[in-house]
N, C-alpha and C positions, 0 to 999 in steps of 0.2 A: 685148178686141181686142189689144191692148198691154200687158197685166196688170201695170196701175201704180194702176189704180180698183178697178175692181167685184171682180174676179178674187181679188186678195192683200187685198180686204173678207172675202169671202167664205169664202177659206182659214181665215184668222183667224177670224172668225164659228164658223166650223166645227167648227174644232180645240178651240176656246174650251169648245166645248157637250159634245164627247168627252172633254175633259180632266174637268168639270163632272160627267159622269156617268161617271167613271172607266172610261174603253174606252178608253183610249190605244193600246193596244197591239191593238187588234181593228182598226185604220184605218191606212195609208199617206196623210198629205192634202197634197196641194200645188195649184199656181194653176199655169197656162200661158197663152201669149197665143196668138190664132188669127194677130198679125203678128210680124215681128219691130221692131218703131217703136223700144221702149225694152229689149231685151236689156241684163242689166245692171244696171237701172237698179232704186234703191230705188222704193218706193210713192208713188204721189204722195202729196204734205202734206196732201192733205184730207181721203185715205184715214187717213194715219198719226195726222191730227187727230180725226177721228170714232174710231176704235179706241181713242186713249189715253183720251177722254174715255167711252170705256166701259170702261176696265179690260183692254185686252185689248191683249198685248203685238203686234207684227210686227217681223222682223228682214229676212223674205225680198227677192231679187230678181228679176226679170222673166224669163223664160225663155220661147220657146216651143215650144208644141206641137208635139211627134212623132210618130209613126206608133206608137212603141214605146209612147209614152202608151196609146195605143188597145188596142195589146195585154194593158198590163199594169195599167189600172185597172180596177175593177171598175163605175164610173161616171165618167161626162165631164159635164161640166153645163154647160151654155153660159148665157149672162146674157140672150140675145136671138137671136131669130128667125138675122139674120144670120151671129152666130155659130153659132150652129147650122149654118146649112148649108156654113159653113165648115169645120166639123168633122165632118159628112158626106162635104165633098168629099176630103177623105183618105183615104175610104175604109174598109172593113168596121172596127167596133170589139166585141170578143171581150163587154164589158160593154153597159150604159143607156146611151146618149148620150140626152139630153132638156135642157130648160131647168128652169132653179132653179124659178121660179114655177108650176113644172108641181106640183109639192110642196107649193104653197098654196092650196090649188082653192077658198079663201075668197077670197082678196086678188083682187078682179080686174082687177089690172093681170098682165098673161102676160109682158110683159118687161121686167127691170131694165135703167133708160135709165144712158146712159154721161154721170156728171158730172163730166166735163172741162172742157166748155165754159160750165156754167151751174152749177156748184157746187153740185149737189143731195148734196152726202154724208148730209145729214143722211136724208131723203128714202130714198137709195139702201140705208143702214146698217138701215132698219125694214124695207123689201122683203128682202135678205140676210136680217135676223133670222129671219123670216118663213119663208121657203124653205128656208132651213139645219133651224128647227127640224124644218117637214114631213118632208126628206130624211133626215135622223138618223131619225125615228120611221120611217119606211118600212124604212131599212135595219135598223135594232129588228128590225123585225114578219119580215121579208121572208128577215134569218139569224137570227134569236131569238135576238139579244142581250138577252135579258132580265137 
C-alpha cells in the first residue's frame, strides 16, 4: 500500500533470487505503493531489519504506482486482495497483474498481511520467500529462461 513493508521485502526477495541464478539482466524489478502515504521515504526498519539479517541488501525508496507501470511491466503483484483491486482500478495492464501468493498454491495463506501494525516481518519475509521463489520459477517456465 505505501511500499515501505511488504512491497520493497518483496523487491529485494526478488532481485536477491535473480541475482542468485544469474538473470540479472533478463528482469526490470522494482516496488510501487498503490497510495502515496510514504513517497520518498526509505523502508521501514522492520523491513530493512528482516533483509539484513538475511543477507540481502536494499537501498530503495517509496514511489508510487502509475499507469505507465501497467504498461510497461510485464507483471504487477499485489501483496493482497485490496491491493489488487486497487491496481485494477487503474485500469487495463498490458502484463499479469495477480497476487504473490498466487505463485504458492502450497502456502495457504492467499494474502501477505501488512506488518505495520503488529510487526510480523518475520512472518511476512517466509510468505515473500515463498511467492517470489513460485514467481521466478513461472516466469523460468513461462520465457524459458532456462
Amino acid at each position: 500500500m505505501g511500499n515501505i513493508c511488504r512491497s520493497p521485502m518483496a523487491e529485494a526477495v526478488f532481485r536477491n533470487l535473480v541475482q542468485q541464478q544469474r538473470l540479472d539482466g533478463e528482469f526490470n524489478i522494482d516496488s510501487a505503493g498503490t497510495s502515496g502515504y510514504h513517497v520518498g521515504d526509505r523502508a521501514h526498519r522492520g523491513t530493512l531489519r528482516i533483509l539484513e539479517k538475511n543477507g540481502i541488501a536494499y537501498d530503495g525508496r517509496s514511489r508510487r504506482l502509475t499507469h505507465r507501470d501497467l504498461e510497461e511491466f510485464d507483471y504487477v503483484v499485489a501483496m493482497d486482495n485490496e491491493n489488487l483491486a486497487d491496481i485494477e482500478s487503474l485500469g487495463g495492464s498490458r502484463g499479469n497483474v495477480s497476487r504473490l501468493l498466487d505463485y504458492a498454491p502450497d502456502q495457504p495463506e492467499r494474502e501477505v498481511p501488512d506488518p505495520y501494525y503488529n510487526d510480523g516481518f518475520e512472518h511476512v519475509y517466509d510468505l515473500v520467500l515463498q511467492g517470489s521463489k513460485g514467481l521466478l520459477a513461472h516466469i523460468r517456465r513461462e520465457h524459458y529462461l532456462d
